[in-house]
N, C-alpha and C positions, 0 to 999 in steps of 0.2 A: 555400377550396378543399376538395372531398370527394375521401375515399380512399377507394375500393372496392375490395375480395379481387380480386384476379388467378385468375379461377377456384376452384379449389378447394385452391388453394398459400395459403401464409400467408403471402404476400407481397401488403401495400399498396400499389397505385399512383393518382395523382392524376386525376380525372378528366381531365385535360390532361395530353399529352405534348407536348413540342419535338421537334418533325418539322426534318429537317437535308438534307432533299433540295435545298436554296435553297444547300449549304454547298458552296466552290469552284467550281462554275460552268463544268466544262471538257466539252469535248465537246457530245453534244447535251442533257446535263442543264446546259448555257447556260441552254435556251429555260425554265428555270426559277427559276431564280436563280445569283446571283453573288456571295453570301456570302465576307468573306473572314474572317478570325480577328476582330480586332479589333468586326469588327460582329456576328458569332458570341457574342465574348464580353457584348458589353450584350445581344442577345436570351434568354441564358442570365441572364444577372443579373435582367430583367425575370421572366425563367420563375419562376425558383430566389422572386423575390422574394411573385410569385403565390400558392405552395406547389406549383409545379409539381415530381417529382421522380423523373420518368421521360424520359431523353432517348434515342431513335429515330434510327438510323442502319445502314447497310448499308455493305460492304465497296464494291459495284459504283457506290456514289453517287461520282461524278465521279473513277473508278479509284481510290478511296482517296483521295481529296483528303478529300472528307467526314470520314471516320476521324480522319485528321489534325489537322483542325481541332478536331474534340470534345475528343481527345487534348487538344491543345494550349490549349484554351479552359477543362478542368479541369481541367488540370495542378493548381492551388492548389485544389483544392474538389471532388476524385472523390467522397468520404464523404458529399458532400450527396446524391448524386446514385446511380440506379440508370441502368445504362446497357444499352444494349439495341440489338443489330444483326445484321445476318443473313447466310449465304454461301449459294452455288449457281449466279452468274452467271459468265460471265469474264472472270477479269483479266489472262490476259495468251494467248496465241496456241495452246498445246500443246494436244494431245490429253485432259490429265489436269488443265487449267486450268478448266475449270467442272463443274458436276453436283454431284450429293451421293454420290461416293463417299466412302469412308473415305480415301483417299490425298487428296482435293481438302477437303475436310471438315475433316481434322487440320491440313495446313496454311495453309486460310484464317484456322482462327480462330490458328495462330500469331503469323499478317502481321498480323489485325486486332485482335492485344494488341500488336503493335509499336507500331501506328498510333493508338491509344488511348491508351499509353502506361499501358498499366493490367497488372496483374497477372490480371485475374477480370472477366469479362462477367455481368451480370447475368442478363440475359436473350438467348440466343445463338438464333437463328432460322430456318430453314430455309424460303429467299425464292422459293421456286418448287418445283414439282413436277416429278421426274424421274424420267421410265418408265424408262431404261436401268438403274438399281441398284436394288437387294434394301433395304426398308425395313428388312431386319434388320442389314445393313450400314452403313446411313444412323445408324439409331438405336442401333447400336457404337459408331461412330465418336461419338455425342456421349457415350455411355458412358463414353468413354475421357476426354472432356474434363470430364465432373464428377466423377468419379473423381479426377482430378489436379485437382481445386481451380480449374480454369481457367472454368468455366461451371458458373451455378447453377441456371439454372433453363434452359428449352430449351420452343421455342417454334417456332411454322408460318404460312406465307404463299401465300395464292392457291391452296389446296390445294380439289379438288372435293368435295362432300360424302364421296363413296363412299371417295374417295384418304383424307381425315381420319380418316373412322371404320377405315379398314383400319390406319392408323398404330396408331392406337389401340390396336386388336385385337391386332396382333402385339407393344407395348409391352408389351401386358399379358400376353401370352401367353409370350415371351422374356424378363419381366422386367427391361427397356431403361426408359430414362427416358421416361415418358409426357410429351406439351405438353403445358404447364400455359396456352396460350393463343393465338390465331389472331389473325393480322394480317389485316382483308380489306377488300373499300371495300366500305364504305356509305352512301349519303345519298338525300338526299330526290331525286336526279337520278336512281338507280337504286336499285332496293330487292331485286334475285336475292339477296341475301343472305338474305333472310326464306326463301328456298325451302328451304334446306337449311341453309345455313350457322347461321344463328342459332338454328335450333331441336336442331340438334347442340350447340350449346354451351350450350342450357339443358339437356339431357339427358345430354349427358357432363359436365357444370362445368368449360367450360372459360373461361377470360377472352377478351373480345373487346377487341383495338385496332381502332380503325377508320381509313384510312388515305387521306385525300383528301377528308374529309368535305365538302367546298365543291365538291365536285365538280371539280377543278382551276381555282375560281373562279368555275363557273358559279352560283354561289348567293348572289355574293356583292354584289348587286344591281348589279353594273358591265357587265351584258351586259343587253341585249333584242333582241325581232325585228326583224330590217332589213324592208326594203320586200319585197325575195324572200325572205321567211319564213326565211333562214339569221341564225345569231349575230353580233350587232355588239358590240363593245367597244374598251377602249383598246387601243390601238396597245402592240405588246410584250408581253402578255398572253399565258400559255401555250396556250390555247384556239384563238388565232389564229398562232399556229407549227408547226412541224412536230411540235409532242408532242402526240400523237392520243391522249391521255388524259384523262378520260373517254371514251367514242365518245357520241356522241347518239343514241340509237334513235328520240325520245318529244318530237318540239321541242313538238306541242301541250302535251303534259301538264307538258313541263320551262320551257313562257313563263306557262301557268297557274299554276304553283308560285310560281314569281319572282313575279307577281304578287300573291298571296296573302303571300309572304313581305316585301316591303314593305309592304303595309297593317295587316298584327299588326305588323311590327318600326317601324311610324310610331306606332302605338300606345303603344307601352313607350319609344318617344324612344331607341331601336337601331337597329342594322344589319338586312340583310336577313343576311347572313352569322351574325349573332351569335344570331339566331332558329332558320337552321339547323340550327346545332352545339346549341341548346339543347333541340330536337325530338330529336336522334339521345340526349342525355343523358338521355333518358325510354324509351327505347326498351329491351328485354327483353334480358339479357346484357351488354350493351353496358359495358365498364371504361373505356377513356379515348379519348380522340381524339386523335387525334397531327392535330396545326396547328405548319404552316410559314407563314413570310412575308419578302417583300422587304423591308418596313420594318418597324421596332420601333412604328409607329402600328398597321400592320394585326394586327400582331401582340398588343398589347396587344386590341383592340377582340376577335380572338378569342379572346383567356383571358377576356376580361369573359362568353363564357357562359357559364363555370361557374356564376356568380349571378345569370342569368336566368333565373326561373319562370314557365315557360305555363302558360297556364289549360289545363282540362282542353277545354274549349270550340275554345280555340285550337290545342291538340296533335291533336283528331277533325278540324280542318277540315284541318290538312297531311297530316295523313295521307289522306283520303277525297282532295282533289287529286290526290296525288303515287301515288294507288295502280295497280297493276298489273293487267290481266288476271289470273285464277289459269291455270298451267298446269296438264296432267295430272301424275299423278292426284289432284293438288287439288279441282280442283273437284269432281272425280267424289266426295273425301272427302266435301267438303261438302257435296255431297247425300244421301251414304247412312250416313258414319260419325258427324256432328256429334253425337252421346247420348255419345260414346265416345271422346271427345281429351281427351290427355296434353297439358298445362305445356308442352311441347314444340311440341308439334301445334299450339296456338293462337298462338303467336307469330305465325304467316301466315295462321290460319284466323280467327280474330275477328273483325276487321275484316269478313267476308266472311259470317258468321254472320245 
């Protein structure tokens, strides 16, 4: 397993994390899995076994069921582990029950060291963007939890280019704890991250998790086109439930991909899945992938890509596939600024160069 800097923090993380959204099962995070402790703890021992040693979970995954499990699942063996999870959804019906204020803020990561069963979050996260509160409030309120020892490091999810760099801005301007790293999706299904998101974390240093890298499965060669050009796969499969995550913009360029992605992954005697994730591990910023799974089979077969190497051959054909129109004012860069891009800048312009 490779460790990479968590952005510009001296903090090592695995290029693999244990994604725990499969963990308890209630509500409509069913349609994703139904993890209960017991099977929690062998996909954790398989992790841990890997050298995976970063595990990923949120307060709102299955009302705290999730928490609890991880809680409970490292009860004997926190110290192996960095643990990392986020607030901002709701958990429970009031007025002051979701958002990132400082009143819902202090007391989520309360609940979610009760539920952990930990003294200190590793990595504490901020899982959505909220226009009703003052990011100076927001980034208080985690002030106040590393200050008390309770959070070490503090980190962002689903934030818009403009929303990220303004956190930034005012961290650094109020002297508040800057993210030391962004949770956001990325894969070969959808690549908007390359717009903005990515080339902000090669120019601020920040560390990227990437979150859903299979696309919720769509990558992981168990889907193709039906007869009416919509997605076929197994029965039970999140894709064909009510969880609308990923959306599909792109079926052409997303059944060409799958395509291409089985014949390099028949190549290497692999997954289409484990091709994937080992494409995104080549990719600019990019620190680790958080991979969930129903079974310790699928699971195992996605930490096997950490030690798959594509050829350079191979990593130009998914990417030229799976690539995007440029929006403005990309393209317009690329026609008139290319003498003149920043490390930044080419993360989405190269390709297009």
């Amino acid at each position: 397993m490779e460790y990479r800097q968590l952005g510009t923090s001296g903090l090592r993380v695995s290029t693999m994390t244990m994604g725990t959204m499969t963990f308890g099962g209630s509500g409509n995070f069913a349609n994703v899995g139904t993890t209960d402790v017991q099977t929690a703890q062998r996909q954790l021992d398989l992790c841990r076994d890997h050298g995976v040693n970063l595990v990923d979970t949120a307060d709102v995954y299955s009302a705290g069921a999730s928490e609890e499990i991880v809680g409970e699942a490292l009860r004997d063996s926190r110290d192996d582990w960095l643990v990392a999870t986020k607030v901002r959804f709701p958990m429970a019906e009031g007025p002051n029950d979701a958002g990132l204020s400082r009143h819902h803020v202090l007391r989520a990561a309360e609940a979610s060291l009760r539920r952990l069963k930990t003294d200190y979050i590793d990595l504490y996260q901020v899982h959505e963007w909220d226009g009703h509160t003052r990011l100076e409030e927001t980034l208080g309120a985690l002030e106040t939890l590393v200050q008390q020892g309770k959070v070490r490091y503090v980190g962002v999810s689903n934030y818009a280019g403009w929303q990220l760099l303004k956190a930034l801005g005012v961290a650094e301007r109020e002297r508040l704890p800057r993210f030391s790293s962004e949770q956001i999706y990325y894969s070969l299904q959808c690549r908007d991250a390359e717009n903005e998101l990515l080339p902000a974390a090669v120019d601020q240093g920040l560390g990227v998790l990437v979150w859903s890298p299979l696309a919720g499965g769509l990558l992981s060669g168990k889907f193709s086109r039906g007869a009416d050009g919509q997605v076929e796969g197994p029965a039970g499969t999140r894709q064909l439930t009510e969880w609308s995550e990923p959306p599909i913009d792109a079926p052409d360029r997303l059944f060409a991909t799958i395509d291409l992605l089985r014949k390099i992954a028949d190549g290497h005697g692999a997954s289409p899945a484990r091709v994937a994730l080992a494409w995104l591990l080549t990719r600019p910023a990019v620190t680790s992938l958080i991979v969930g799974a129903r079974t310790e089979e699928q699971l195992a077969d996605n930490l096997a890509a950490a030690s798959l190497t594509l050829s350079a051959e191979e990593v130009a054909q998914l990417e030229e596939v799976s690539r995007p129109p440029l929006l403005y004012p990309y393209w317009h860069q690329r026609a008139t600024a290319s003498e003149r891009l920043s490390a930044a800048d080419r993360v989405l312009l190269d390709p297009y160069l």
